[in-house]
N, C-alpha and C positions, 0 to 999 in steps of 0.2 A: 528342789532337793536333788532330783537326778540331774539336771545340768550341773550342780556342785561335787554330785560323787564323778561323772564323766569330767570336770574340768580336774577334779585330784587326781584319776587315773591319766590322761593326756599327760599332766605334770611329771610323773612316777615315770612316765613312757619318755619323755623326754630328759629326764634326769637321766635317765638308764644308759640312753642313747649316746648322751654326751660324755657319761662315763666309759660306755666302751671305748667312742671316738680317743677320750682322754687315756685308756691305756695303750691304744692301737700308734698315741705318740709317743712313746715311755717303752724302754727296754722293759724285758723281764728281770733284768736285776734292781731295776729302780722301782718296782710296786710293791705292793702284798697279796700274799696265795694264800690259799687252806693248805695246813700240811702240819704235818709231824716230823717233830725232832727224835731221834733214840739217841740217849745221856750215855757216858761211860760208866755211870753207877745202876744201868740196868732199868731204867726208868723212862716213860715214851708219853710225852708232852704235846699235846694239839692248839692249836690257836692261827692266826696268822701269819705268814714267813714271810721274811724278806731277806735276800743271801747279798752277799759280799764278796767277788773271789779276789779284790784286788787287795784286800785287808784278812780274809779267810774267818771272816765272821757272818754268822748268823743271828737274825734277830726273831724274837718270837712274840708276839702282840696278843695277850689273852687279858686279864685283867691291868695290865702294865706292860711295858715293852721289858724286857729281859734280852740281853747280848751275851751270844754265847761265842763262842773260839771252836777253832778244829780239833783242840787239846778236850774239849769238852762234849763233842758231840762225836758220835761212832758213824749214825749215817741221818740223813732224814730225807723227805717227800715232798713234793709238791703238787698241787695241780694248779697248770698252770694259767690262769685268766684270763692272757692274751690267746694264748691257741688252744685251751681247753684239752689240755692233754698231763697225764702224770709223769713226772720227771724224779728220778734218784739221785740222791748226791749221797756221796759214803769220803771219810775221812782219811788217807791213807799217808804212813811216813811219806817223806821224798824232800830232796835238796831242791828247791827252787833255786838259790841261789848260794855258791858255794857246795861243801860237799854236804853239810850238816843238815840231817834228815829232821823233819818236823813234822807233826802232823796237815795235810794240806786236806784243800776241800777238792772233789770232783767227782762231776756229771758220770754216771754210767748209761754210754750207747747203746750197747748190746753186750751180753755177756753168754758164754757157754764154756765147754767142758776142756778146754784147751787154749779159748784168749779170750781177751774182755778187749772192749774199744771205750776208752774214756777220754773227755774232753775237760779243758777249763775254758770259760767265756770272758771276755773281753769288750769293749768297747773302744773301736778305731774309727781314726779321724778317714771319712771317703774322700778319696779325691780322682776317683773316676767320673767328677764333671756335671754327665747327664744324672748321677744319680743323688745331688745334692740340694735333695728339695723334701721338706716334711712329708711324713703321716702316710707312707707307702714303703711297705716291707715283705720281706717274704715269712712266712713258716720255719722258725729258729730248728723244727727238725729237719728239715730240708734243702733249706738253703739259707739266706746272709738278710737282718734284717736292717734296712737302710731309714734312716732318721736327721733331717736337717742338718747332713753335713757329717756325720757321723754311720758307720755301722757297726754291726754285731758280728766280733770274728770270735775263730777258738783256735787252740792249740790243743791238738789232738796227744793220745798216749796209748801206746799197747802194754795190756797186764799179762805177761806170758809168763811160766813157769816159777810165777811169785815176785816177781820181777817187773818194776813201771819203766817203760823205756819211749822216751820224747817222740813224736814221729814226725819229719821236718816237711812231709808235705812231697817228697819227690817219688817218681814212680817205682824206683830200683829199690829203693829202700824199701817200699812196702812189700814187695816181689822178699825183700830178703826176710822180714818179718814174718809173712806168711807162706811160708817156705813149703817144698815139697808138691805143690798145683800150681803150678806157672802155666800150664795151658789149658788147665779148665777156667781158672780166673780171668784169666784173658779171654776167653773165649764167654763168659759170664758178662764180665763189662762190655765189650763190646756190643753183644748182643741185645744188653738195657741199656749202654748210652750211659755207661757210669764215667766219673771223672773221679781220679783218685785222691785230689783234694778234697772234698765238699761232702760237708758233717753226715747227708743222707743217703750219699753215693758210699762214703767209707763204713757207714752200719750197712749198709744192705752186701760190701763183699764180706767185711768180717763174719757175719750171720752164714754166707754163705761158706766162708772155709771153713767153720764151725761142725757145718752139715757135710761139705768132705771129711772131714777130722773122722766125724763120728760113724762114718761106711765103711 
């Protein structure tokens, strides 16, 4: 009887095992998390998530799957499976395409009393080469998670004085964005080796001009 209860725990140990392996292959927008939805009718729904930003839906898996839209959801949570960390997404108008505002889905980086840094995720074809081989990726808060030929990008946004505005990724432009400490930021990245592109280098200066803002 004990080698049959050790042979079902080994089992459970290796199902486990193979499950992490199996999401450590898989973006975070291809699985399911715990997390809650908040409704626009006032109402806060828990079960499994699964998000969408290329179609701006959310799925929620409790007794049935249910698919919600950005029109119907105000923000929700996750925690995330793959890196075990909780992530926001909040619903905001904005013209993706054209000028007509909609409601869209997006990631909150970091937020404080004067700009917020938000992102949307993507899935891009890699074609830097050396990095085109399964089941090795980085930390999606960190830096770019790379999967058989494909990785994990974002298209960054600053929410400043009520206002989402694209961020293309170049240095002068974020210099114009966070305006007013051109030489303590500078002097801030330089000194941790930030890069002004990359998801965990750009929360760690917005946090930081936040904390000027607020002196």
């Amino acid at each position: 009887m004990r080698n049959l209860k050790l042979g079902f725990i080994l089992i459970f140990i290796g199902l486990s095992t193979l499950s992490r392996a199996q999401d450590r292959n898989q973006f975070p927008s291809q699985i399911w998390h715990k997390g809650t939805l908040n409704l626009v009718d006032g109402a806060s729904v828990s079960g499994l998530v699964k998000y969408d930003f290329e179609s701006n839906l959310v799925q929620l898996q409790a007794e049935t799957i249910i698919t919600y839209t950005a029109s119907n959801v105000t923000s929700f949570e996750i925690f995330d499976e793959i890196y075990k960390g909780i992530r926001n997404f909040y619903s905001l108008p904005y013209a993706l395409n054209g000028d007509y505002e909609t409601p869209v889905f997006f990631e909150v980086l970091t937020q404080g009393t004067h700009i917020a840094l938000l992102c949307r995720e993507y899935i891009a074809t890699d074609n830097r080469g050396m990095n085109n081989w399964a089941g090795v990726g980085m930390n999606p808060f960190w830096g770019p998670q790379t999967i058989a030929g494909f990785r994990l990008a974002f298209t960054y946004y600053f929410l400043k004085n009520g206002r989402l505005e694209r961020y293309s990724g170049k240095k002068k432009e974020l210099f114009d964005i966070l305006t007013g400490y051109d030489d303590e930021l500078q002097v801030y990245m330089r000194k941790n080796r930030l890069e002004y592109n990359q998801r965990g280098d750009l929360l760690r200066i917005t946090a930081y001009y936040n904390e000027l803002k607020n002196n």
